[in-house]
RONU-592374 format. One line per field, with one value per residue (C-alpha): y, z, x; residue in one letter; chain. Coordinates in pm, 1 decimal, padded with zeros to 6 digits. Layout:
BEGIN
py: c(Y, ...)
pz: c(Z, ...)
px: c(X, ...)
residuo: c(a, ...)
cadena: c(A, ...)
end
This chain:
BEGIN
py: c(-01207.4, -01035.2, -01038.0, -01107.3, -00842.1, -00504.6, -00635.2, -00374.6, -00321.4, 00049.8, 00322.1, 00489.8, 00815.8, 01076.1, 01435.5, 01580.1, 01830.6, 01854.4, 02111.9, 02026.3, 02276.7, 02284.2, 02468.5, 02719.8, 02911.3, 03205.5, 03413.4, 03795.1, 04145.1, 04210.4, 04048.6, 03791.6, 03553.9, 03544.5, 03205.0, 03150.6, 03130.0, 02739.9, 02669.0, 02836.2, 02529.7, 02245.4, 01985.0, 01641.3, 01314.0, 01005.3, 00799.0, 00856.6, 00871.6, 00555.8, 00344.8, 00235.6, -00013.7, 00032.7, -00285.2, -00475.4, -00276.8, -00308.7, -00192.2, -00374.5, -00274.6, -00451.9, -00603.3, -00727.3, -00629.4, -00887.3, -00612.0, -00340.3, -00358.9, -00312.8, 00028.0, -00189.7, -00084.5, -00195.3, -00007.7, 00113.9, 00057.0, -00052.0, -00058.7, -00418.7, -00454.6, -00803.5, -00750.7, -00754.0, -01038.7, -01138.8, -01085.9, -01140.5, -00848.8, -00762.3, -00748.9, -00952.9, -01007.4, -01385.3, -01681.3, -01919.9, -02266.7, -02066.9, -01730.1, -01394.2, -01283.8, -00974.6, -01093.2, -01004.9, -01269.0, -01386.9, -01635.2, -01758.3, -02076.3, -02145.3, -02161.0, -01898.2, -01795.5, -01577.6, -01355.1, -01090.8, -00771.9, -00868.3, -01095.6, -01307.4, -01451.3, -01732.5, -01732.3, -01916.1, -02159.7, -02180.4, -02474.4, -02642.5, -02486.6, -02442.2, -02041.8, -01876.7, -01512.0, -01230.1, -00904.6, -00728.8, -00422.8, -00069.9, 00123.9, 00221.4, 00440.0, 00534.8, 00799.5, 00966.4, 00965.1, 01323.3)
pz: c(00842.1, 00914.5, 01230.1, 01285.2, 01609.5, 01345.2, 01233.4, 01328.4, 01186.2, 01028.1, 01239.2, 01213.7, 00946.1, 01159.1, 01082.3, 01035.6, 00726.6, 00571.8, 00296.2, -00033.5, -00276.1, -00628.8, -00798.3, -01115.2, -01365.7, -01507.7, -01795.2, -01817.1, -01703.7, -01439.6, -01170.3, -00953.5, -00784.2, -00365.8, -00288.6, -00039.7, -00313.4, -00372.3, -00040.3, -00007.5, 00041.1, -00034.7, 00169.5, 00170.1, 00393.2, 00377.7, 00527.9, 00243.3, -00044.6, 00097.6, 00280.2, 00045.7, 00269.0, 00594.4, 00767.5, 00525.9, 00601.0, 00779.4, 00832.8, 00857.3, 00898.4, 00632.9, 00766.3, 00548.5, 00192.1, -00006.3, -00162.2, -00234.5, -00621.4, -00630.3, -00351.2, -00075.6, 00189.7, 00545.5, 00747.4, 00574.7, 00621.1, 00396.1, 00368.1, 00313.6, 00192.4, 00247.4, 00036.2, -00313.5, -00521.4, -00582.9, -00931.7, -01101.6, -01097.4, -00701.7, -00387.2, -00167.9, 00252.3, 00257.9, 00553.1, 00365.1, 00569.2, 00900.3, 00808.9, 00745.7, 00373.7, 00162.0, -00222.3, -00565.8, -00716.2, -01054.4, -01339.0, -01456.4, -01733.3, -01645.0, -01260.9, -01002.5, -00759.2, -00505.9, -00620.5, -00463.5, -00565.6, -00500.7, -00721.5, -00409.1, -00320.3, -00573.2, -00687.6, -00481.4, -00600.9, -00460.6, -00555.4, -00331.0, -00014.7, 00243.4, 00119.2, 00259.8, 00141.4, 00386.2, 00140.4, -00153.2, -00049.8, -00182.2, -00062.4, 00064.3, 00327.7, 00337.6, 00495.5, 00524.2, 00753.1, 00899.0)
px: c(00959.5, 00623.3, 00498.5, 00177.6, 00105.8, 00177.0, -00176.5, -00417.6, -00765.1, -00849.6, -01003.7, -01326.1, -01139.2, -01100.4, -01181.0, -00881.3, -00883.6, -00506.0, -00438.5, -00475.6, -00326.2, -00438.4, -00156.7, -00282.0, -00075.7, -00223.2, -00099.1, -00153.4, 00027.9, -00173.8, 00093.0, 00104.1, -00152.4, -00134.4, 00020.9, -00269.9, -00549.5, -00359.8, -00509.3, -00850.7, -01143.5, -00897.8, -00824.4, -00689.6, -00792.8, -00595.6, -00814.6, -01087.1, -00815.2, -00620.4, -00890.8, -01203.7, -01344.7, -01288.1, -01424.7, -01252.1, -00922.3, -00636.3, -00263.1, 00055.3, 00428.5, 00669.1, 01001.0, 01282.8, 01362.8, 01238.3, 00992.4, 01233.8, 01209.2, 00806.1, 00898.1, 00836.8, 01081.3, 01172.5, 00973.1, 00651.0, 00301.9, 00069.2, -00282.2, -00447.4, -00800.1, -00957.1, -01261.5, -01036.3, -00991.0, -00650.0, -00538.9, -00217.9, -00017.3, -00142.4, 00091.9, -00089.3, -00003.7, -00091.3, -00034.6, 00229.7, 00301.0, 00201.2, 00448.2, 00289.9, 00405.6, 00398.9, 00449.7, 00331.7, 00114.4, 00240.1, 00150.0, 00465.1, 00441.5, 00060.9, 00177.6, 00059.4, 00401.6, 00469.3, 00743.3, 00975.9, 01111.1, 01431.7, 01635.6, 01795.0, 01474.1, 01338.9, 00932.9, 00757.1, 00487.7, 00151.0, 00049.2, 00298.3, 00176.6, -00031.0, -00114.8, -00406.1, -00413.4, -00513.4, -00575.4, -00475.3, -00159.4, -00380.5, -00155.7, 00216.3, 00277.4, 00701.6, 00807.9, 01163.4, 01422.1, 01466.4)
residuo: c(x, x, x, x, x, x, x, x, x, x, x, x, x, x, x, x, x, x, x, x, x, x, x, x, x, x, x, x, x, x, x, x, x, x, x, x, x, x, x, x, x, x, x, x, x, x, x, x, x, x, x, x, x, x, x, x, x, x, x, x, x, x, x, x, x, x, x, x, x, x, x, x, x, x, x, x, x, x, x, x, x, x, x, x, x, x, x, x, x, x, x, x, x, x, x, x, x, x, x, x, x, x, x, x, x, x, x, x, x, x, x, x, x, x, x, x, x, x, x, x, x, x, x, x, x, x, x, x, x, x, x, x, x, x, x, x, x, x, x, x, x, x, x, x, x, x)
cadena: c(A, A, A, A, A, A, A, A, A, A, A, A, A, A, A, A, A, A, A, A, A, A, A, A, A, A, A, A, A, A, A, A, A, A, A, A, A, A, A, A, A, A, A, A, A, A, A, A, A, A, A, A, A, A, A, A, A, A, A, A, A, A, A, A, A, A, A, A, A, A, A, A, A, A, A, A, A, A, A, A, A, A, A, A, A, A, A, A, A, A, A, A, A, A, A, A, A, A, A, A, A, A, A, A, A, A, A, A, A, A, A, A, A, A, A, A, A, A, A, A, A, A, A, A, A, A, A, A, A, A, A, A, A, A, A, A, A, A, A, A, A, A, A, A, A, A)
end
């Protein structure tokens, strides 16, 4: 389902500066602010707002759409981080009985499972597998079809 070659570690953050505008309303009669002043010593890097710990990070593309209802679509990238602790509640990329995974860790009745976000796959439970989990999903990169 995910294979294991989209694997790539994350890059030194380049230093690219994108704008970043910080949108302000003012009130008064004395007209209208220039559009520009938004963008005046503002910028925005992804790598530093996505990627806390870069040796531990890496990037994978998601195939199938067994993660649609948690906005996990066919096609996007996310960005893994190894050095987190699974948790209930996290989407983790894990190695299940030797197939690369993307699932949201779950408690359910005192049992940890692997679960979907999409109805017509069933939870999975750990405890009857070989499961060795490879990060915790920070982030979702999707973009749109132009």
């Amino acid at each position: 389902m995910h294979d294991p070659e989209t694997f790539s570690p994350a890059p030194a953050p380049p230093q690219r500066a994108l704008p970043h505008p910080h949108t302000t309303i003012r009130a008064g009669i004395s007209g209208f602010p220039s559009p520009a002043e938004d963008y005046v010593g503002r910028t925005l890097d992804l790598n530093e707002r996505l990627v806390k710990r870069p040796a531990a990070t890496f990037f994978m593309t998601v195939s199938g759409d067994s993660m649609e209802g948690f906005g996990i679509q066919d096609g996007d990238i996310l960005v893994v981080d190894r050095s987190v602790d699974a948790r209930p509640g996290h989407v983790l990329v894990a190695l299940v009985d030797g197939e690369v995974i993307v699932k949201r860790y779950e408690i359910l009745g005192r049992r940890p499972y692997l679960c979907s976000g999409n109805d017509r796959y069933a939870p999975i439970p750990v405890t009857d597998l070989d499961c060795q989990v490879w990060g915790v999903v920070r982030s979702v990169i999707h973009e749109y079809p132009l």
